[in-house]
N, C-alpha and C positions, 0 to 999 in steps of 0.2 A: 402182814404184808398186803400191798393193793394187789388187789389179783384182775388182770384185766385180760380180756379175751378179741383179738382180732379173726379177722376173714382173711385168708389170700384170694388168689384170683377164683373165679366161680364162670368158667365156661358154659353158655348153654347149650346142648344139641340144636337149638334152631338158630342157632346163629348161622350165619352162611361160614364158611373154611374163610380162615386168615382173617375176621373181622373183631377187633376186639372186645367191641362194644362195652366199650367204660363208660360209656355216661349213665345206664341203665345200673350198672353195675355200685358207683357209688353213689346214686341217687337214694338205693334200695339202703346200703348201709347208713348215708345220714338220716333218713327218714327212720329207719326203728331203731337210731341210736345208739351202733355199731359203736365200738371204740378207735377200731386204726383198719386200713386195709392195706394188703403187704403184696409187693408186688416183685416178680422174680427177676433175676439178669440171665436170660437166657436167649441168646442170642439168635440161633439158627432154629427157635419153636414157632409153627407158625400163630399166627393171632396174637403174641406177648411184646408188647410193648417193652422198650427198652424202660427202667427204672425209674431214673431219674426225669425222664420224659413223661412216665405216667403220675410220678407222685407233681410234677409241675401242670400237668391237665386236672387232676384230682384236684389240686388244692384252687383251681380258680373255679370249683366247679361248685366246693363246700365250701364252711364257715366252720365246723367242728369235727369233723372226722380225723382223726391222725395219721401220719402218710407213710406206711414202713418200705422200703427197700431189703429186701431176704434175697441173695443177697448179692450186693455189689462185688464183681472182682476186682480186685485191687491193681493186681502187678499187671503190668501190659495197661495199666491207665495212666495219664500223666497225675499225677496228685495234687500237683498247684492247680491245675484248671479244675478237676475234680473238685478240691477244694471250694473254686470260685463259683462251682456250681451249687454245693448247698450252701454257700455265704448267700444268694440268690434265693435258695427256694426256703431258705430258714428267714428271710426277709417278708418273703410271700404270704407265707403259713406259720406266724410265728411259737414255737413252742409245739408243732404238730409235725415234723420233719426227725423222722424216725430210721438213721441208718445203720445196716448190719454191712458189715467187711468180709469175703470169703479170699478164700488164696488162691483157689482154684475153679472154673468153670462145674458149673455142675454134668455137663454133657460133653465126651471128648470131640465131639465135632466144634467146639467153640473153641477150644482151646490154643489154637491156631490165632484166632483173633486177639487174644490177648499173650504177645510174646514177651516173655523173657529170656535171659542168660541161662543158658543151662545147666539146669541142677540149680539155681538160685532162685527159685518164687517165692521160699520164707525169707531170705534176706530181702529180696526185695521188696514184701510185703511190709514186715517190718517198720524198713525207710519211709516208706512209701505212707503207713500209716502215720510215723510222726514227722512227715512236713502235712500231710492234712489236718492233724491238730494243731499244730505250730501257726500255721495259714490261718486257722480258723481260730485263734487265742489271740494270737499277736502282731500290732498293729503293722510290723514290718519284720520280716525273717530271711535270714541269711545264713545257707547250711551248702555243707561242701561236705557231702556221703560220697558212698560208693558209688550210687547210679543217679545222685540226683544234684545236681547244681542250683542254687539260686544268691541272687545279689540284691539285697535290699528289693524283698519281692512283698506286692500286700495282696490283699483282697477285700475290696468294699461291699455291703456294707460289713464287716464285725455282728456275728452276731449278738446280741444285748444278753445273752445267756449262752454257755458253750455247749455246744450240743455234746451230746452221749453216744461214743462212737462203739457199736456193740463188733462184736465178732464173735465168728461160727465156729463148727470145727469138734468133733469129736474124739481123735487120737490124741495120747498125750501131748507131745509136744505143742496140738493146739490148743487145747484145754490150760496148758500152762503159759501159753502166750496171751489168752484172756489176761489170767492172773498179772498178767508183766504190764499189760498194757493195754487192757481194755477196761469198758465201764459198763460191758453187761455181755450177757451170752445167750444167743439163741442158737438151740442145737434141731435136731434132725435124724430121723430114723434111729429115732433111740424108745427102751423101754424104761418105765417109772423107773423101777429100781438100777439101770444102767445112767441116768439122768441124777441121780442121788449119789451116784458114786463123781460125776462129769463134775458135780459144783462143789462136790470133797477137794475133789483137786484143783479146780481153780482157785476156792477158797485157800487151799493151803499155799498155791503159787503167789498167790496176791501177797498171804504174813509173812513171804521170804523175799519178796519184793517191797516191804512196809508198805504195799496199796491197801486200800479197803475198796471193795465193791460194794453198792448197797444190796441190801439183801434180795429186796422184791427187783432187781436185775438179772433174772434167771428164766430162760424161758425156753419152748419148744414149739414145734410143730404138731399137730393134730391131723390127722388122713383119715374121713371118713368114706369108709364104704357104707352107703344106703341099700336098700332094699332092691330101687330101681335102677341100681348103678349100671351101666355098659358091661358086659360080662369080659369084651377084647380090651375094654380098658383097663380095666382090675387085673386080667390076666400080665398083661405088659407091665402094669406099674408092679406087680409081682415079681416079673423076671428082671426089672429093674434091682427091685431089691435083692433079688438072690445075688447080684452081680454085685452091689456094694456093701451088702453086708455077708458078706461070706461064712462068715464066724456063727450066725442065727441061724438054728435048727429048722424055726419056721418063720419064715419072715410075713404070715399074718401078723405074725404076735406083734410088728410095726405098726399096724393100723388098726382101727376103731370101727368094729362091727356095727354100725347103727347107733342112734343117740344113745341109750339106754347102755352102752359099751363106752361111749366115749365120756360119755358123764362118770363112769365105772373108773375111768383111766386118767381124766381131769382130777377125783378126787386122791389118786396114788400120786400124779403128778404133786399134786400138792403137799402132801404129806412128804414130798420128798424134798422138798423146799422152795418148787419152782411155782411164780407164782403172774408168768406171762407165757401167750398162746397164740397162736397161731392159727384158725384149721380153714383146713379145704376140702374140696372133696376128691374124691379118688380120680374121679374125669369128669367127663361133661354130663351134666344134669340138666333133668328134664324141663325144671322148671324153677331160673334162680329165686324168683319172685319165693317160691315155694321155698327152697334151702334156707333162705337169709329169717325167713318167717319160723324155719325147725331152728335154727341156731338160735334165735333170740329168745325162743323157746323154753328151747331145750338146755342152753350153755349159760347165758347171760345172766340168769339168777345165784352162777359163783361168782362174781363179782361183785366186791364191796365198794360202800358210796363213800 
């Protein structure tokens, strides 16, 4: 399997509130020859750039860094112009336009922003996902769904290669919608052996679907806590997770004590079949210069060339 390892966002404490300062930030990843940096849809956080805005900055900023989106919500977006918009930045950056699909806001203060029918965000997610394929495959499409209309609709330019449209999602029914309909999975606050069982079941949703996933399409997230981490930060991302992972005894066991832990939980990740990454750190760090120099470190020697 390729096993490749991204950055998400890397806030620094001395950045001033609300600045997001990406140009530092992907400078640092092309220079020690980062693989991708991934950037959230989080709407109402401050300093976080909207997604597809930041992988459009990013990409006129590098020449090889690859651009992920973790992830885009879908329903409450229009999908044809959605569409138009990585027909665009897959123009820009080509082959380096990396997006992941979620159903839901990560924060219920967003969730407002992007509305659907009630009780409908997997139907309409669904839909929603195949007119963005369809848009982005074929040179004119015309589809009469539940919530979406179009009449001989395109989007130029086509990309020269169709991009890989991943989706998130942990509970079965999203794990099984991978299988139905997606081309890779990036999950989230999961452990190795709960991650091992994630791509049992999409694997098995895909051979009832006759899809095949490629193998090294399997991927998660990485949270590191460091040494110097913010102590109100780690606490909060803590009560975060007690709030969404309910079912975890101890929701450390979600994050990666220090390099020497996360390299510990890269190598079960792997064994477990997944062999794409994510990591970030738990909050703002002291010094990104410093982080991205412990990652390349510390992480980048499990990737093969």
């Amino acid at each position: 399997m390729k096993i490749r390892i991204g950055v998400g966002n890397v806030p620094e404490r001395a950045t001033p509130p609300g600045d997001p300062d990406l140009t530092r930030l992907v400078a640092e990843l092309e220079t020690h020859g980062v693989d991708s940096v991934w950037f959230s849809d989080l709407v109402s956080a401050p300093g976080v750039v909207d997604p597809l805005v930041a992988v459009a900055y990013a990409a006129g900023r590098t020449e090889r860094l690859k651009l992920g989106m973790s992830v885009v919500v879908l329903p409450g977006r229009n999908p044809a112009v959605l569409a138009a918009q990585l027909a665009s930045l897959a123009a820009l950056a080509p082959r380096r336009v990396l997006p992941v699909f979620g159903v839901r806001p990560a924060r219920p203060a967003d969730r407002t922003v992007f509305p659907v029918p009630g009780g409908r965000r997997a139907e309409v997610f669904e839909e929603a996902l195949g007119v963005v394929r369809a848009l982005l495959t074929e040179p004119v499409v015309t589809h009469h769904g539940r919530f979406f209309h179009l009449d001989g609709a395109s989007v130029a330019p086509l990309p020269t290669r169709p991009l890989d449209l991943w989706l998130s999602g942990r509970v079965p029914a999203a794990l099984d919608r991978v299988g139905r309909l997606g081309d890779g999975w990036l999950g989230s606050t999961i452990t190795p052996a709960e991650a091992e069982v994630c791509r049992a079941r999409i694997v098995h949703a895909a051979d009832r679907a006759s899809r095949t996933i490629d193998e090294d399409h399997y991927g998660t997230y990485l949270t590191i806590v460091q040494d110097d981490a913010d102590e109100d930060a780690v606490d909060a991302l803590l009560a975060r997770l007690r709030q969404d992972r309910p079912d975890v005894a101890d929701p450390r066991t979600l994050l990666c004590w220090g390099w020497a832990d996360a390299r510990d939980q890269l190598r079960r990740y792997i064994d477990a079949g997944l062999s794409k990454f994510v990591v970030r750190p738990a909050g703002p760090v002291t010094s990104r210069r410093a982080f991205v120099e412990a990652f390349a470190t510390e992480l980048m020697p499990f990737e093969n060339r």
